[in-house]
C-alpha positions in Angstrom: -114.3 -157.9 -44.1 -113.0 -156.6 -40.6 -109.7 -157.8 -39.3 -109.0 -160.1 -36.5 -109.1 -159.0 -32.7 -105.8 -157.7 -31.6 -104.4 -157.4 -35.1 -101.3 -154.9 -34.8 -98.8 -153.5 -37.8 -101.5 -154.0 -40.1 -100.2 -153.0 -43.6 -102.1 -153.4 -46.9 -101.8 -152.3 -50.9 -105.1 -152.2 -53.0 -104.9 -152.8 -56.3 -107.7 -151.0 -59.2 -107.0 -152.0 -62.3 -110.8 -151.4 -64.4 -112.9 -154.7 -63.2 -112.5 -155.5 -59.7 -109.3 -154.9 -57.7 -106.8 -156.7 -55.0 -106.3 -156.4 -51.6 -103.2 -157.6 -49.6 -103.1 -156.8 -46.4 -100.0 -158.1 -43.6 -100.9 -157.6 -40.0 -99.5 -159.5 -36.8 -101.9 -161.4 -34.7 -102.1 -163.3 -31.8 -102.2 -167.1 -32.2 -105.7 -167.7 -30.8 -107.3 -165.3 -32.7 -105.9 -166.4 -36.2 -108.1 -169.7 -35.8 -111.3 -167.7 -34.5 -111.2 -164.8 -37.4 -110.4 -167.9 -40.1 -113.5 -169.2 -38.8 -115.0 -165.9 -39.4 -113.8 -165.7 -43.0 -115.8 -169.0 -43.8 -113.0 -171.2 -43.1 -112.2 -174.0 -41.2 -108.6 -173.3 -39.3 -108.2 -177.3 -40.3 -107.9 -176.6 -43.9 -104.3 -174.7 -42.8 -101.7 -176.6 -44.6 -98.2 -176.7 -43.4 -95.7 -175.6 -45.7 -97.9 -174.5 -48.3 -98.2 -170.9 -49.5 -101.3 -170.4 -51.4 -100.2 -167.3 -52.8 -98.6 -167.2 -56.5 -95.1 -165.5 -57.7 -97.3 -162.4 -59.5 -98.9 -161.8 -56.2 -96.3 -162.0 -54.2 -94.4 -159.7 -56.5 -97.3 -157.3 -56.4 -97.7 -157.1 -52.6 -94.1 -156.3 -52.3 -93.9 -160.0 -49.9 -90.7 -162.0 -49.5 -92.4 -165.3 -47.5 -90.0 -168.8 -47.4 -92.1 -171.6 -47.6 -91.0 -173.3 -44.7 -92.2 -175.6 -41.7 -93.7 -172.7 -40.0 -95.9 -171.3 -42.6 -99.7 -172.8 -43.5 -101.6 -171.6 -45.5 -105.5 -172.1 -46.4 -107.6 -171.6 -49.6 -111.3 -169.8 -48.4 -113.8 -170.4 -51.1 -116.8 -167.6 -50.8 -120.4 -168.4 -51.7 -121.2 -166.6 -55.0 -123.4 -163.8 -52.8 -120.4 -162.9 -51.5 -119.2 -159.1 -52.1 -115.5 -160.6 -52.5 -114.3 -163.7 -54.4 -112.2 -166.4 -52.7 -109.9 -165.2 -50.3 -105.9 -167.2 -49.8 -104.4 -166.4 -46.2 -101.0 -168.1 -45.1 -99.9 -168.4 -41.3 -96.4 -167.9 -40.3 -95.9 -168.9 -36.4 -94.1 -167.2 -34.2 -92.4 -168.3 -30.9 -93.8 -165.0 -29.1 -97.6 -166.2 -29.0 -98.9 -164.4 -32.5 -98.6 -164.8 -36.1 -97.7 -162.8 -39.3 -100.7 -163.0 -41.2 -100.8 -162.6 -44.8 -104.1 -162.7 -46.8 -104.8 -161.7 -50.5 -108.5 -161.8 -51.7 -110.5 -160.4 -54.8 -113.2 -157.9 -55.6 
């Protein structure tokens, strides 16, 4: 999975527990490339739903995240085909009035 163009402040935590693992990765991205690399991921930048964070409270815990569900967050469920080397991957939006995003995605191996 590669990041989107122009992605800055990227942090991430992986987490190995015996099968499979979790990555969470944070990073800052301009607006027009959120909806391009979503695309990218398999998604449809339509399927971002305002006010929703896909992510649950053991996750968030986990990934060390403090996100409000508010107006200005969407987030998106990405299913991946079974071939896939990762499972289904959750990614939530926050907008920001300088042109880019805080992008938060969690996904499975």
């Amino acid at each position: 999975m590669s990041l989107p163009e122009g992605a800055t402040g990227v942090r991430y935590r992986e987490v190995l527990p015996r099968s499979g693992g979790t990555l969470y990765v944070r990073m800052r991205v301009p607006e027009p490339n959120v909806r391009n690399w979503l695309r990218a991921l398999g998604g449809n930048p339509s399927d971002l739903t305002r006010g929703w964070s896909p992510f649950n409270s053991h996750e968030l815990r986990e990934a060390g995240w403090d996100i409000a569900v508010s107006d200005a967050l969407s987030g998106a469920w990405i299913p991946v085909p079974e071939s896939g080397p990762e499972t289904d991957k959750k990614v939530a939006v926050v907008e920001d009035s300088s042109n880019s995003a805080r992008v938060y995605l969690v996904t499975n191996r």
